[in-house]
N, CA, C and O atoms as a printed pandas DataFrame, in Angstrom:
     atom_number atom_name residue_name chain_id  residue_number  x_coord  y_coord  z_coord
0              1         N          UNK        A               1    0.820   -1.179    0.000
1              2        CA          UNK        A               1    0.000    0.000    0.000
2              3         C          UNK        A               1    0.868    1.248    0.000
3              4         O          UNK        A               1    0.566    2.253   -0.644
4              5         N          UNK        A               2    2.182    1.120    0.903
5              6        CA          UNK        A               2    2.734    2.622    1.266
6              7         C          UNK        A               2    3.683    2.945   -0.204
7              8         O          UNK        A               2    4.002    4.033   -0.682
8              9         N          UNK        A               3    4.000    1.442   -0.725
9             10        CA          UNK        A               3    4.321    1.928   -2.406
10            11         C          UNK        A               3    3.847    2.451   -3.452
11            12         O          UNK        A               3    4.339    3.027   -4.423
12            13         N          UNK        A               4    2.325    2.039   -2.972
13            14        CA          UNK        A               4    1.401    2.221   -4.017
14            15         C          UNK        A               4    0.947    4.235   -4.063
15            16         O          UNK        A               4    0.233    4.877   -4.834
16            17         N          UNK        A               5    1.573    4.548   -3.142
17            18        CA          UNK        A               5    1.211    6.080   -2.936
18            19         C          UNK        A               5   -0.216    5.889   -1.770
19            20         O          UNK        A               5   -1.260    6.521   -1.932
20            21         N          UNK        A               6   -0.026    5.043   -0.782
21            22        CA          UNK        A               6   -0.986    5.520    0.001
22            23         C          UNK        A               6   -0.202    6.606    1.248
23            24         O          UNK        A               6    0.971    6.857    1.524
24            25         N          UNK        A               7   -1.530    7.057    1.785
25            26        CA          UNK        A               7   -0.597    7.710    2.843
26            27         C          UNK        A               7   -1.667    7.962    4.059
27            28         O          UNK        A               7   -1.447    8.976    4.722
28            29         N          UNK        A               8   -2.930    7.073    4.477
29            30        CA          UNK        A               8   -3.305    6.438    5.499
30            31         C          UNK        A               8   -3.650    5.350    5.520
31            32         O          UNK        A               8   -3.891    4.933    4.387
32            33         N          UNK        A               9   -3.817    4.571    6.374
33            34        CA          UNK        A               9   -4.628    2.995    6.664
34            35         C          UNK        A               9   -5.466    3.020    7.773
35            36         O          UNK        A               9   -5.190    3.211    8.958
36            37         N          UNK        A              10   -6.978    2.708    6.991
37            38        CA          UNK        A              10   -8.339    2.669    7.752
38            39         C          UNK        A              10   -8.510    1.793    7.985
39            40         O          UNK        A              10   -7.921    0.980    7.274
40            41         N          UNK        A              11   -9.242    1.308    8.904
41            42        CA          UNK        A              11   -9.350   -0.039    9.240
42            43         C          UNK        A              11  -10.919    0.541   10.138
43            44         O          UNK        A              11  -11.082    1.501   10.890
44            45         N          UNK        A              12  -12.075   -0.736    9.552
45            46        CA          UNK        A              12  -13.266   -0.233   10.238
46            47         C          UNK        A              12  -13.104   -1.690   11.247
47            48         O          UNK        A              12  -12.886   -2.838   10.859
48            49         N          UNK        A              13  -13.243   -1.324   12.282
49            50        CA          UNK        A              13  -13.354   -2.498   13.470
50            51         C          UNK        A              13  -15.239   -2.847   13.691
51            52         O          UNK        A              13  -16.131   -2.010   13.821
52            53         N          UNK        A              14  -15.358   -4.364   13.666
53            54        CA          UNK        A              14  -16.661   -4.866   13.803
54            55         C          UNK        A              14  -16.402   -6.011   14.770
55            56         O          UNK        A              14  -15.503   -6.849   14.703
56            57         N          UNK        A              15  -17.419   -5.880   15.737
57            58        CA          UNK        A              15  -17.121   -6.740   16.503
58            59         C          UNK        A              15  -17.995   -7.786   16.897
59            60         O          UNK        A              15  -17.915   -8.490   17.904
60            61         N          UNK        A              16  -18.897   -7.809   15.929
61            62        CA          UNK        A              16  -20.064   -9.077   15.590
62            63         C          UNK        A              16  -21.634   -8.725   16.633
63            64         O          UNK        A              16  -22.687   -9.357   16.549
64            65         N          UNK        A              17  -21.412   -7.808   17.358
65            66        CA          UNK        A              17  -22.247   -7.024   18.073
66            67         C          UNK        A              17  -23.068   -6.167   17.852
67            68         O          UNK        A              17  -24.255   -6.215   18.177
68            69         N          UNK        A              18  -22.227   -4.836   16.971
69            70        CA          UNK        A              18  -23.130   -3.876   16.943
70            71         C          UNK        A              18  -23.015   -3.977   15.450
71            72         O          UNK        A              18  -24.043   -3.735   14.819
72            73         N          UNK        A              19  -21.902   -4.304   14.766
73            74        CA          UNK        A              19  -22.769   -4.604   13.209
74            75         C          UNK        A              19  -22.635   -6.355   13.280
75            76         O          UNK        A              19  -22.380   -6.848   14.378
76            77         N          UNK        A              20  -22.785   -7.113   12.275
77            78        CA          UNK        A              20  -23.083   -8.753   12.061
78            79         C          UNK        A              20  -21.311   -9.107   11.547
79            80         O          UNK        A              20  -20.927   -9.882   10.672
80            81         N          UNK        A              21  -20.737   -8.479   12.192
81            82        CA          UNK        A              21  -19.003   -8.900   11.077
82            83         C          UNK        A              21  -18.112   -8.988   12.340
83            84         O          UNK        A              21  -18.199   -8.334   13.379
84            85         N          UNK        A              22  -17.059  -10.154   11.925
85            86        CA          UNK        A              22  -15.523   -9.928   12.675
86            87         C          UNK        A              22  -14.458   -9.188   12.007
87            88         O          UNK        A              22  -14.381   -9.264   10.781
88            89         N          UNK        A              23  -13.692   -8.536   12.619
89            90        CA          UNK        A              23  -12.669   -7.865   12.003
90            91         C          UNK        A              23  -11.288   -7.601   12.994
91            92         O          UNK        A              23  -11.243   -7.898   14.188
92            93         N          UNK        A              24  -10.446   -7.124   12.399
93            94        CA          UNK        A              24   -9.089   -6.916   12.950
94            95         C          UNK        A              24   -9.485   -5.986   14.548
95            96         O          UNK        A              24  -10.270   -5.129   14.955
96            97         N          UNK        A              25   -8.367   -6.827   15.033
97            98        CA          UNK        A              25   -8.371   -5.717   16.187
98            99         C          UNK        A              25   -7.051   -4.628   16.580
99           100         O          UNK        A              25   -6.449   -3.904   15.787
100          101         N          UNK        A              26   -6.851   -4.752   17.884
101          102        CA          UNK        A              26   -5.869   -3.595   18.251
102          103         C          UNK        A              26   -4.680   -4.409   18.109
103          104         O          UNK        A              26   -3.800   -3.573   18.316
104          105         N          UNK        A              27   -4.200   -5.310   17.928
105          106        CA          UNK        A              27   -2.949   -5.834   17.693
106          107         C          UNK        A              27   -2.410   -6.021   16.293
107          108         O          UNK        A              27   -1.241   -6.355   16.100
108          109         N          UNK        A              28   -3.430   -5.761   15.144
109          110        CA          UNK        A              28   -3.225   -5.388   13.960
110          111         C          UNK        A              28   -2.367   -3.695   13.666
111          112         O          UNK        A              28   -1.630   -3.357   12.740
112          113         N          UNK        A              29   -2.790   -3.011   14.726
113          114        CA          UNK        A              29   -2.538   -1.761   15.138
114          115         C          UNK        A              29   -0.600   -1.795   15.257
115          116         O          UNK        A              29    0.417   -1.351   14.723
116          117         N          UNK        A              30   -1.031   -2.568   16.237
117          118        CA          UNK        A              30    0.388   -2.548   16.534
118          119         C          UNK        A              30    1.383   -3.163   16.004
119          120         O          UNK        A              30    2.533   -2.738   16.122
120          121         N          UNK        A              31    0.985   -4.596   15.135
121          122        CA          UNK        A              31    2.009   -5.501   14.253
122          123         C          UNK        A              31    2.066   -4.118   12.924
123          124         O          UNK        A              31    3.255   -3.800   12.933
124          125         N          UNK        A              32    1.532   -3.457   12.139
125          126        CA          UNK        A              32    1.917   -2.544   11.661
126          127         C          UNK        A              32    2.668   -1.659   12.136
127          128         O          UNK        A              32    3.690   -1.532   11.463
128          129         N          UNK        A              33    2.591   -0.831   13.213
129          130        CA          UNK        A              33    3.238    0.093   14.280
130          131         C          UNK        A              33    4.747   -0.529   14.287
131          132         O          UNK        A              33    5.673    0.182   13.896
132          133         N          UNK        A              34    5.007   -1.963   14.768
133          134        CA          UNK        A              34    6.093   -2.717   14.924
134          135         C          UNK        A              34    7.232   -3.275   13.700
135          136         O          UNK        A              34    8.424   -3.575   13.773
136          137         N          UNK        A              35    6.348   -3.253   12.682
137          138        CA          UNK        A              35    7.133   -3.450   11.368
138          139         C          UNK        A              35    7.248   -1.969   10.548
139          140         O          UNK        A              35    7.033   -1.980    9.336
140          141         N          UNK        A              36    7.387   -1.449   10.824
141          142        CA          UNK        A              36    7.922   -0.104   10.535
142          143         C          UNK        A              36    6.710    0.911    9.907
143          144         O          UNK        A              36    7.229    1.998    9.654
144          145         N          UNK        A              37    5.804    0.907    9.700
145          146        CA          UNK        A              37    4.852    1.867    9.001
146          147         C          UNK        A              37    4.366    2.767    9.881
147          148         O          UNK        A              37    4.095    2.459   11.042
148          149         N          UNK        A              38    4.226    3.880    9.424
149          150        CA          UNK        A              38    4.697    5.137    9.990
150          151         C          UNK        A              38    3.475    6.108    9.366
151          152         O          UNK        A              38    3.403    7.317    9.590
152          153         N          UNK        A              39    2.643    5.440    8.640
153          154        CA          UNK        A              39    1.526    5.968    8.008
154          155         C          UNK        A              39    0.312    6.312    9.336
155          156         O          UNK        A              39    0.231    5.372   10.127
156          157         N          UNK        A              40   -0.193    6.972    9.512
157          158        CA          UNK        A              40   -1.354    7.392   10.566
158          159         C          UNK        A              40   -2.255    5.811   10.132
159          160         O          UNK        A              40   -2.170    5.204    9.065
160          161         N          UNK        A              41   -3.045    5.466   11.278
161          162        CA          UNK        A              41   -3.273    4.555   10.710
162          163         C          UNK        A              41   -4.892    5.093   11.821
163          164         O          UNK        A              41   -4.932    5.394   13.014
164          165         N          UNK        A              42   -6.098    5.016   10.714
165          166        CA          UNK        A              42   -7.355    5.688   11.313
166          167         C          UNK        A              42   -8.333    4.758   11.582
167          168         O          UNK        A              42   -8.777    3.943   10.773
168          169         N          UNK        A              43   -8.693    4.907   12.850
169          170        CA          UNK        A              43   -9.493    2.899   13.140
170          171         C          UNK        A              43  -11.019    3.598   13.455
171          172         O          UNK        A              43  -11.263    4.502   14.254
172          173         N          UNK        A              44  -11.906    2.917   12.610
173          174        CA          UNK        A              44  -13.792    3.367   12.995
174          175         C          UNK        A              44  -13.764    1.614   13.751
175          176         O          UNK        A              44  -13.325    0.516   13.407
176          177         N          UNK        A              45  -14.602    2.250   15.078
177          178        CA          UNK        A              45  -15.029    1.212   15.663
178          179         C          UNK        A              45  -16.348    1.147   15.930
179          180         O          UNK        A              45  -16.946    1.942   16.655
180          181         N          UNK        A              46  -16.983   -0.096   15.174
181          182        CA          UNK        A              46  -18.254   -0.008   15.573
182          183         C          UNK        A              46  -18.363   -1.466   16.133
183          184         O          UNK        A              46  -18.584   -2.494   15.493
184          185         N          UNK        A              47  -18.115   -1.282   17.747
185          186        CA          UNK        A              47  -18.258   -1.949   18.545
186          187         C          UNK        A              47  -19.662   -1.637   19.724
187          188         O          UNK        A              47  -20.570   -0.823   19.559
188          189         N          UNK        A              48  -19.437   -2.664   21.017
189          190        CA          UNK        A              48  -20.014   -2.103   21.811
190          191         C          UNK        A              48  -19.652   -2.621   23.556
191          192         O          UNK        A              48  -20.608   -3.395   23.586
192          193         N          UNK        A              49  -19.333   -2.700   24.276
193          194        CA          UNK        A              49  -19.365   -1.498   24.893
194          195         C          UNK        A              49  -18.105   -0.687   24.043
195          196         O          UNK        A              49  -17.043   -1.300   23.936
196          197         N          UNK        A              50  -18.205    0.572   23.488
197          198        CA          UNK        A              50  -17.059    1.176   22.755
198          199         C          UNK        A              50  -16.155    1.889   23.772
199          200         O          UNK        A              50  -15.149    2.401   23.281
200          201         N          UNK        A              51  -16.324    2.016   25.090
201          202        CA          UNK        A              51  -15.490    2.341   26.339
202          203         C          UNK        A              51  -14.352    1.029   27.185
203          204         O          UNK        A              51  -13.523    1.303   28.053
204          205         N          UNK        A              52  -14.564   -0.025   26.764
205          206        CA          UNK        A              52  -14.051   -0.909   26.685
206          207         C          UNK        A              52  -13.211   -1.231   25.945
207          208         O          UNK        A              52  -12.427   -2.088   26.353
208          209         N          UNK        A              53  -13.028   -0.684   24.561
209          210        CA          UNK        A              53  -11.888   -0.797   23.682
210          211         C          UNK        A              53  -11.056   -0.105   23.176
211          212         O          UNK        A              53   -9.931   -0.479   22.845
212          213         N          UNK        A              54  -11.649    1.310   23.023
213          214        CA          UNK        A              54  -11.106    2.377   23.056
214          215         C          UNK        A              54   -9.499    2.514   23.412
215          216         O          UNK        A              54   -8.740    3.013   22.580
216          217         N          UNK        A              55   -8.858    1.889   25.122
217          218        CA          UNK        A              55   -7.801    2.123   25.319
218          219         C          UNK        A              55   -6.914    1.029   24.807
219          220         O          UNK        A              55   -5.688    1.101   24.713
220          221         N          UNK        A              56   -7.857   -0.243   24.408
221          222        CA          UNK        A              56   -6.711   -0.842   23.611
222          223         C          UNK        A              56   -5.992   -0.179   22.175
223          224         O          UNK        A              56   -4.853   -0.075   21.719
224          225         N          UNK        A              57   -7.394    0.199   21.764
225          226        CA          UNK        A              57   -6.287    1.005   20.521
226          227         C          UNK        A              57   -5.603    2.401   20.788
227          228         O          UNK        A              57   -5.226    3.184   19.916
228          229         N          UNK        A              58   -5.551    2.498   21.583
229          230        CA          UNK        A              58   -5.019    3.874   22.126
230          231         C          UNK        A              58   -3.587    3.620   22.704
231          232         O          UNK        A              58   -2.694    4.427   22.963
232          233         N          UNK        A              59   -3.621    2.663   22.790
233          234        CA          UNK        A              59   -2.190    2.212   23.706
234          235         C          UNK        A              59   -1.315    1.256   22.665
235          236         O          UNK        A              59   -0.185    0.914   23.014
236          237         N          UNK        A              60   -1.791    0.872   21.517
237          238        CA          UNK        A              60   -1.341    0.848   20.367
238          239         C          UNK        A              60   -1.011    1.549   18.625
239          240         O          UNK        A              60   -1.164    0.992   17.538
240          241         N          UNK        A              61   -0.758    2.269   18.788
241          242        CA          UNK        A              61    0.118    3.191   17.886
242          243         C          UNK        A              61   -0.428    3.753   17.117
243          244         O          UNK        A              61    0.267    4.180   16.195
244          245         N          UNK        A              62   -2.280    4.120   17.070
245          246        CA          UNK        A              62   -3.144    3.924   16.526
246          247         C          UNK        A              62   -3.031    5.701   16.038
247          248         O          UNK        A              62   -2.367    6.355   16.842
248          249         N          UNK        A              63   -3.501    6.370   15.044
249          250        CA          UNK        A              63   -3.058    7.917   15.082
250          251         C          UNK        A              63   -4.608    8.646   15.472
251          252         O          UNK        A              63   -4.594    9.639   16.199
252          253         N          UNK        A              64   -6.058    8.055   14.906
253          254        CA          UNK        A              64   -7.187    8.845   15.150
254          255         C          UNK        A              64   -8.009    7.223   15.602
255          256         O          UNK        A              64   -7.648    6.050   15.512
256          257         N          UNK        A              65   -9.148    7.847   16.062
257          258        CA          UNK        A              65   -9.973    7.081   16.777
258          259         C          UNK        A              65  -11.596    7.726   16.187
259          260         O          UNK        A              65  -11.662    8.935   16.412
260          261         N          UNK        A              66  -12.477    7.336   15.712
261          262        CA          UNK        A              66  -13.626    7.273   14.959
262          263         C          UNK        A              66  -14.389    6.272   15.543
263          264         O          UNK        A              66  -13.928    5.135   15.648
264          265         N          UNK        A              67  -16.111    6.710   16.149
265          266        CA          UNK        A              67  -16.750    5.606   16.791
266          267         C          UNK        A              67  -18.124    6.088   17.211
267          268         O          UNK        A              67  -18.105    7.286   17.493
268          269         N          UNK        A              68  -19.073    5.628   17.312
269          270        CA          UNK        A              68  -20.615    5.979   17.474
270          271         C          UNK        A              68  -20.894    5.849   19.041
271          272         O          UNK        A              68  -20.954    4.699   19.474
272          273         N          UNK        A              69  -21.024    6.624   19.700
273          274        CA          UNK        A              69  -21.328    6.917   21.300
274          275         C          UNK        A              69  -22.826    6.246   21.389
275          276         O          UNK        A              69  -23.798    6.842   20.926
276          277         N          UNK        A              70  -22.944    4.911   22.044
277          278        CA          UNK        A              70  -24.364    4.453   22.446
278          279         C          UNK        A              70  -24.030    4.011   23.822
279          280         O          UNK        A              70  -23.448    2.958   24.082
280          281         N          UNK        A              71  -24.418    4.844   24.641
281          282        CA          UNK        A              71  -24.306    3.995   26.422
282          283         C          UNK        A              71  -24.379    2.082   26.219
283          284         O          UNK        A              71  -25.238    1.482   25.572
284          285         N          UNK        A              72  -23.660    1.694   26.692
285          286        CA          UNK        A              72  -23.669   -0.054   26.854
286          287         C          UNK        A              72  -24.785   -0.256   27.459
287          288         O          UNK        A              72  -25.250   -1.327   27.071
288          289         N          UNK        A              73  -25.392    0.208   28.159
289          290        CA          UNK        A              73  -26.399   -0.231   28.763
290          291         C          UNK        A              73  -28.080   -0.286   28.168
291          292         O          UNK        A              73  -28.961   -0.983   28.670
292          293         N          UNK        A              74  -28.281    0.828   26.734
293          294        CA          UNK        A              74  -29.528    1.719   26.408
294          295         C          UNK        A              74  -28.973    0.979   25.149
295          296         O          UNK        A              74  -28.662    1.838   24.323
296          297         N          UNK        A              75  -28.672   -0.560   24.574
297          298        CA          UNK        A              75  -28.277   -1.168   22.971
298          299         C          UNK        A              75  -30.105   -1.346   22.692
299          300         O          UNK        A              75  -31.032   -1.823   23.345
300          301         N          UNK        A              76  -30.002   -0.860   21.731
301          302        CA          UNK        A              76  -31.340   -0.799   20.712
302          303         C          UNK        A              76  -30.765   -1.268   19.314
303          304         O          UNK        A              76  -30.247   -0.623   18.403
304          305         N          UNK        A              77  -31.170   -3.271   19.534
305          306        CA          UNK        A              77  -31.074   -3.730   18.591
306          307         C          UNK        A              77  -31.387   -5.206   18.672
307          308         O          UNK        A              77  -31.936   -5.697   19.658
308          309         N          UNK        A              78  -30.969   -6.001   17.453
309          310        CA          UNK        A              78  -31.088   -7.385   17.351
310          311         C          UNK        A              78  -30.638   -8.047   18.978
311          312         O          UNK        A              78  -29.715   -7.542   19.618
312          313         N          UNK        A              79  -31.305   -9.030   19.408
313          314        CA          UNK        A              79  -31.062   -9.847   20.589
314          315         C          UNK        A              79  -29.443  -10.399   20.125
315          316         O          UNK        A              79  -29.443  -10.894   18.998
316          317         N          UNK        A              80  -28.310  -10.387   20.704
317          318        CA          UNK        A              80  -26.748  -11.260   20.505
318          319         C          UNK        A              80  -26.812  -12.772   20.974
319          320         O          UNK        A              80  -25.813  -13.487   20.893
């Protein structure tokens, strides 16, 4: 990608909860971070509780943080 002329990496996080999908998590964050890429790397999380994960990607090398504020407690949706 960083050859190809990119110059961020998005990554939308799903956590089979608040949308129907699995996806990468915060250690994807950081195995990039660790092999040298240096590109901002911008993570949408549509998780839930989203206060719960938040500091994992935060504590991994992550550059912006993107995410839909629903109290954990007030989920208005499909039964899990």
């Amino acid at each position: 990608m960083i050859e190809a002329g990119a110059d961020l990496i998005h990554f939308d996080v799903m956590d089979n909860h608040y949308v129907p999908n699995l996806t990468v998590g915060p250690v994807v964050c950081e195995a990039l971070k660790r092999r040298g890429v240096t590109l901002p790397i911008d993570v949408h999380l549509m998780v839930r509780p989203v206060d719960r994960i938040v500091p994992d990607f935060a504590a991994r090398g992550r550059a912006t943080l993107a995410f839909i504020l629903k109290p954990a407690n007030t989920w208005i949706g499909p039964s899990t």
